[in-house]
N, C-alpha and C positions, 0 to 999 in steps of 0.2 A: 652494410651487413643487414640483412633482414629482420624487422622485428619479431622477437617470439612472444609467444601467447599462450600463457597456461589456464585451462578450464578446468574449473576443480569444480565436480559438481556432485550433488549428490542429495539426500532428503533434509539434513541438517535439523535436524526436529531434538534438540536444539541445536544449534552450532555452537561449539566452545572452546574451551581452554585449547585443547589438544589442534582443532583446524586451525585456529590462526597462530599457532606453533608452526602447522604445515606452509601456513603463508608468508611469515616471517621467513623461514627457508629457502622459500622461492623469490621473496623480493629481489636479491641480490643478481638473480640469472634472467629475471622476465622482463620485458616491457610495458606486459600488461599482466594483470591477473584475475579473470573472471571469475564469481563463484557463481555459479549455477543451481538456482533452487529447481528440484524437479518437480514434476509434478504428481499426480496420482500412478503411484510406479505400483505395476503388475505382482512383484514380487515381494516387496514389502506393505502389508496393509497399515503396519501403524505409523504410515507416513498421510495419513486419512485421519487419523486422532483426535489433530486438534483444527480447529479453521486457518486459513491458508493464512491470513492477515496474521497469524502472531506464528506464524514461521519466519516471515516476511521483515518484520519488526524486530525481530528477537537477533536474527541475520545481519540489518541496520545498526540494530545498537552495539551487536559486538565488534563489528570492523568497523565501526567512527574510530577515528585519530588513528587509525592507519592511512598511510600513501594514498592520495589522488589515483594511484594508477591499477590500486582495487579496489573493483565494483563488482556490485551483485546486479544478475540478470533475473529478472522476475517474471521470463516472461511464458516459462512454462506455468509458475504458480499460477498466474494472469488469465492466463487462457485456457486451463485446467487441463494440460497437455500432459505427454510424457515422450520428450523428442530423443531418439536414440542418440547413441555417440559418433555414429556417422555422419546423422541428419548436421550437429553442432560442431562437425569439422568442417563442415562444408560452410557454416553461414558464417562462419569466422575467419576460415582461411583468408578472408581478403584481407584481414586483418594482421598479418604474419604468418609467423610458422606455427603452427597447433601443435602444442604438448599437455598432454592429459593425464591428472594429477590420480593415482588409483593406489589403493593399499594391497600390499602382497599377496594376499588370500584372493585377489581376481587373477592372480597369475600362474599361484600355486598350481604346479602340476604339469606348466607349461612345456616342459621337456618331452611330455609325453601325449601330449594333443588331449588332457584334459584341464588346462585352466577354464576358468568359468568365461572367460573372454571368447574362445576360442569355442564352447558349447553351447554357452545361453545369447551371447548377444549377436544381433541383428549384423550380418556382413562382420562375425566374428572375428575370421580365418583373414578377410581380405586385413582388417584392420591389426592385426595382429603381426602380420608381415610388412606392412607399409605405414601406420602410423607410429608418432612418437608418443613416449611414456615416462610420466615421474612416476618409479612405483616407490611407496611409503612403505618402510619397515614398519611393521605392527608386530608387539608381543601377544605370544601365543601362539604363533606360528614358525613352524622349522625352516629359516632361511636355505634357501638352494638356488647359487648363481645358474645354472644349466634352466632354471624354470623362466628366465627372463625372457620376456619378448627382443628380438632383434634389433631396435631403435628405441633405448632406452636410459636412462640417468635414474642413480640410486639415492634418495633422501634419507635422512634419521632425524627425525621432530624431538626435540629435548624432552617431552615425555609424553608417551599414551594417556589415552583414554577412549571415551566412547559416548555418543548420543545414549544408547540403553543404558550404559551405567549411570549418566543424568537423572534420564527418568525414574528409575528404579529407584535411588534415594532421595526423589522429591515424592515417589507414593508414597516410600516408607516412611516421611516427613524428617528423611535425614539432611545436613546442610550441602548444597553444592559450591558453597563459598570459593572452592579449589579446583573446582571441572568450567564453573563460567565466567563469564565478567559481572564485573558487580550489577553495573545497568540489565544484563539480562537477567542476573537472580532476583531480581528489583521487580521485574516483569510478570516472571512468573509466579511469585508471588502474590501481587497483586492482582491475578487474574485466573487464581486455583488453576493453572495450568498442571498437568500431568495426574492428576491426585482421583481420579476414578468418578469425576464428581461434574456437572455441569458448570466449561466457566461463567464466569460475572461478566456483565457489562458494566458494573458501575462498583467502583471500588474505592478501596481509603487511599489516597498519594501521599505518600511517604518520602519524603527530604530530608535530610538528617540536616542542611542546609539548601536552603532557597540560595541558587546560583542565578541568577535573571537575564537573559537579555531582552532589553528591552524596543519594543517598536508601537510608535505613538502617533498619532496622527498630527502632523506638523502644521494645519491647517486650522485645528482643533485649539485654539487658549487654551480651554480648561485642560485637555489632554497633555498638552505641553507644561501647562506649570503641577498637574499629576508626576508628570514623570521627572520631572527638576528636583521634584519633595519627596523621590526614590530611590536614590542613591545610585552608586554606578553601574553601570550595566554590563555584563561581562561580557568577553567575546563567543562568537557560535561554538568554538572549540572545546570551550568550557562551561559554558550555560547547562544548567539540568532542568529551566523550564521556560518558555517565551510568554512573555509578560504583555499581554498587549491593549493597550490604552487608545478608548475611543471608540466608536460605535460599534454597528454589526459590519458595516461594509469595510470597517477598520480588519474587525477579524478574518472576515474570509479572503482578504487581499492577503494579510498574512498566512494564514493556512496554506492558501494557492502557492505559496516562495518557499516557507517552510514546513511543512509536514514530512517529507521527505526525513529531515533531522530525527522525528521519533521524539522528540520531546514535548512535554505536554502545556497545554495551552491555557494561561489562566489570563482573563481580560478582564480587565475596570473599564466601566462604563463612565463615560465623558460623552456620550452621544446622546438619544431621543432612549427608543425604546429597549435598547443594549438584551436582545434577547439570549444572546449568547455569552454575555459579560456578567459581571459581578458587579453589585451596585458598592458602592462607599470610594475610600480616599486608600491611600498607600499604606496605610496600616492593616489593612484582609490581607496582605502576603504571608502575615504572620499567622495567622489564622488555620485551622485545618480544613482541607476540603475533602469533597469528594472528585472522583474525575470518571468521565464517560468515553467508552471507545465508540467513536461512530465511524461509520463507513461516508467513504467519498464517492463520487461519479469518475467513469472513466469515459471520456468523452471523445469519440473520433469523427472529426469535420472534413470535408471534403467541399472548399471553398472554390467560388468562380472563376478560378484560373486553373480547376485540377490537384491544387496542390493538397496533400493530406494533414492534417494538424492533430495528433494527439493532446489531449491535455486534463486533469482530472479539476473537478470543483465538487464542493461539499455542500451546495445547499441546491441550487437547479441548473440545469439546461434546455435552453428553449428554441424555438425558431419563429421570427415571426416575419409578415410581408414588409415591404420596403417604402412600398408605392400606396397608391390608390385604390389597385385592384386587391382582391383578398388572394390570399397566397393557397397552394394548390399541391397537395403532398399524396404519396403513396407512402402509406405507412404499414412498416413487415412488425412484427411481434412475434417473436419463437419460433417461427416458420411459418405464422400464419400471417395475412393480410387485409388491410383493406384498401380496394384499388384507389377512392379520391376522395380525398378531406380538404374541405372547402372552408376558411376561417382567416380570422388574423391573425391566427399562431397554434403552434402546441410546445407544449413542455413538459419536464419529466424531473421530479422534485424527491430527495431524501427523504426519508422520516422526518429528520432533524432540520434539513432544510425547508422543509413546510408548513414553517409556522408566516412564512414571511412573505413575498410576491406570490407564492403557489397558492399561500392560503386567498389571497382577494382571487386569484382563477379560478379553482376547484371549489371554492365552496368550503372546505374542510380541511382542516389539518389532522394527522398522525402524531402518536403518543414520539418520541424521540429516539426510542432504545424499539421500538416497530422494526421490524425484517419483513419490511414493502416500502416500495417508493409506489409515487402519482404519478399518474399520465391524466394530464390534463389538457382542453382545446380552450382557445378565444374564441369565441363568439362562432362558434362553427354554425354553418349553414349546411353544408352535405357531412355526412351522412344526416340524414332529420333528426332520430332518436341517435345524436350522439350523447353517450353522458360520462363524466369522467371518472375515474377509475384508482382501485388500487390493485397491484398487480405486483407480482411475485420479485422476490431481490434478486433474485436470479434471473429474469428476463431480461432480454437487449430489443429494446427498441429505435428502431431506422425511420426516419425522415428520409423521404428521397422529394424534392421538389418536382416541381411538375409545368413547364413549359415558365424557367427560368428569367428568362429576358424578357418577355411581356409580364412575367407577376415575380420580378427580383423578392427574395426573401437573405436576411441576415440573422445570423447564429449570435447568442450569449450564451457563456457559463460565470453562474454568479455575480450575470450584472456587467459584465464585461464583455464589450463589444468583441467580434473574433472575424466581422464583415459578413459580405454577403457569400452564402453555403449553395451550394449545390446537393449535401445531405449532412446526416447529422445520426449518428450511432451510438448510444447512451447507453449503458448498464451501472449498477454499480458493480465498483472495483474488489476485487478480490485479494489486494493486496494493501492499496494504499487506504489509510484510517488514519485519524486524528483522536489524541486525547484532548476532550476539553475538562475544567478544573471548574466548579464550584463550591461556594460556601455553602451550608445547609438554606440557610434563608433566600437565597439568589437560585437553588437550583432547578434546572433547565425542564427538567418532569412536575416540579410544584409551577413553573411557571407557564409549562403548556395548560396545567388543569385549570389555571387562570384564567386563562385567555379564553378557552372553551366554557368556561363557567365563573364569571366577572360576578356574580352578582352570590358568590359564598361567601363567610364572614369568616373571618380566622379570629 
């Protein structure tokens, strides 16, 4: 029997109560169930509101502990796309049989060749005659079997709602305790989402209790007998924040596994300089923090056998030569170019991630809550006046190597080897972010002012 495939897609700004009602309905009939965040949609502007990363998040946090076999596709949000409904039957049909998850009001009218499927979307008429459809009863609308598309199955979600009626009573500072899940009313809260008002980067974290799990550096004594003197550690399923014990290269190993999760990151330092840790013993859990959403890198490698490697890191990406000879790139920036950079490397550093190897390259680090990353060279020899840079959050820049096998060059993110590249294509991500968690006296903005100015007195 073929597997089926429901895409339920749409702007989800927020996703709530009422969608994963919609999903809960379909578990029973799919194999798989994709939700699909869109992207910058033509028709709707206040899908443009708020920044793509806390659609992204908000999306994660409400379908955690549901089935492995719903996931969300991020990859319009990602790419700042808006891919029709044709374009997303075609990349999935290899996947099964495509059924497409829509509420009655795109159908409304269908008897008479005005549903909105059949006028506004893209290869309307073909899809409307040959694709399949879950259409959703929604009130407020006059049910009329004659307006159904041809190839279709009829749902009833245990009760409506709606992304705008979200909004609406978080400006009006009404509660939406009953429209979302708790973790996303959690969310936007803490980050003035919908309220007319510029969100925060840096906010109070609020636990009614600390659920921990915990990840320690098992190599680390101190870190190890930290974490004995912590009590138990919960499982992923249930943890409300990851605890993590042991340096910096402790944290961002962790972050690289789980940031995915959406849960916030609070580290005790048991390493050297713990720039992104909290200093003291297992009693700061108790303690109130604050917490930072930072942006990650989205990093796409094209290694010396061809093969492609996506992967995101939170502090840098780099490339550097292998050998003897100095390594040899064509490097693209936005569209623009420069044909040959001659050096032992370049790299391309966070905000937040350059306080740490980017700052001994560049010369300088950025404040942490900054919207620019670095692009910085080793020791460059071509171009002459090369110097390095801060350049837009939004910009992607390409490493393409340049006569390979005489000047091998090998790819890191975050310090972690990924072998030797053939290119290397870095932005930061537009989706994936990490909260880290601070005490007041550990945190991550007093301690850049530090570092840049060691010789203030407090």
């Amino acid at each position: 029997m073929k597997r089926k495939v429901a895409l339920f897609g749409g702007s989800f700004n927020p996703l709530g109560t009422h969608h994963i009602n919609i999903i809960k309905k379909l578990l029973p009939e799919f194999d798989e169930i994709i939700v699909v965040l869109c992207g910058p949609r033509p028709d709707k502007a206040t899908t443009n509101d708020i920044e793509p990363v806390h659609r992204a998040a908000m999306a994660d946090l409400a379908l955690r502990g549901l089935p492995e076999k719903v996931r969300v596709d991020h990859a319009d949000l990602s790419n700042n796309v808006f891919t029709r409904t044709h374009e997303l039957e075609k990349r999935y049909g290899i996947r099964g049989e495509v059924w497409h998850v829509i509420g009655f009001d795109l159908v409304q009218g269908g008897s008479e060749g005005r549903a909105a499927i059949q006028r506004e979307w893209e290869r309307g008429e073909e899809l409307w005659k040959e694709s399949n459809f879950v259409v959703v009863k929604r009130s407020g609308y006059e049910w009329n079997e004659a307006d159904l598309p041809p190839r279709h199955t009829v749902i009833s979600p245990d009760h409506s709602g709606s992304s705008t009626e979200i909004r609406n009573r978080v400006f009006n500072h009404k509660p939406v305790d009953d429209l979302v899940a708790p973790e996303v009313a959690a969310y936007i809260k803490r980050y003035n989402l919908y309220r007319g008002i510029f969100p925060q980067q840096k906010a109070i974290l609020e636990l009614n209790r600390l659920k921990p799990f915990f990840v320690a550096d098992e190599k680390n004594g101190k870190a190890v007998e930290i974490k004995n003197r912590s009590g138990e550690s919960a499982g992923l399923k249930e943890a409300n924040a990851i605890v993590v014990i042991g340096g910096d290269g402790t944290m961002l190993r962790a972050i690289r596994k789980y940031w995915a999760l959406r849960l916030p990151f609070i580290g005790v330092n048991a390493g050297h300089q713990g720039f992104l840790l909290n200093e003291g013993d297992p009693d700061i859990l108790n303690k109130p923090f604050v917490v930072y959403q930072l942006p990650l890198l989205s990093v796409l490698i094209k290694n010396s056998k061809g093969e492609r490697i996506q992967t995101v890191g939170f502090a840098d990406a780099w490339a550097e030569r292998r050998g003897g000879q100095s390594a040899w790139f064509e490097v693209k920036l936005d569209g623009c170019f420069i044909p040959k950079v001659a050096g032992d490397g370049l790299l391309v550093a966070t905000a937040a991630g350059s306080t740490g190897y980017a700052r001994h390259i560049a010369g300088f680090s950025l404040p942490p809550y900054a919207s620019h990353l670095i692009l910085a060279g080793m020791n460059i020899a071509e171009p002459a006046n090369w110097k390095n840079s801060v350049i837009s959050r939004d910009a992607a820049v390409e490493f393409k190597t340049i006569g390979g096998k005489k000047r091998p060059v090998r790819g890191f993110v975050d310090g972690v080897p990924l072998g030797d590249i053939e290119s290397m294509r870095v932005s930061q991500s537009r989706v994936a972010a990490v909260e880290l968690a601070f005490l007041r006296e550990s945190d991550i903005v007093a301690k850049h002012t530090r570092l840049n100015l060691p010789y203030l007195i407090s």
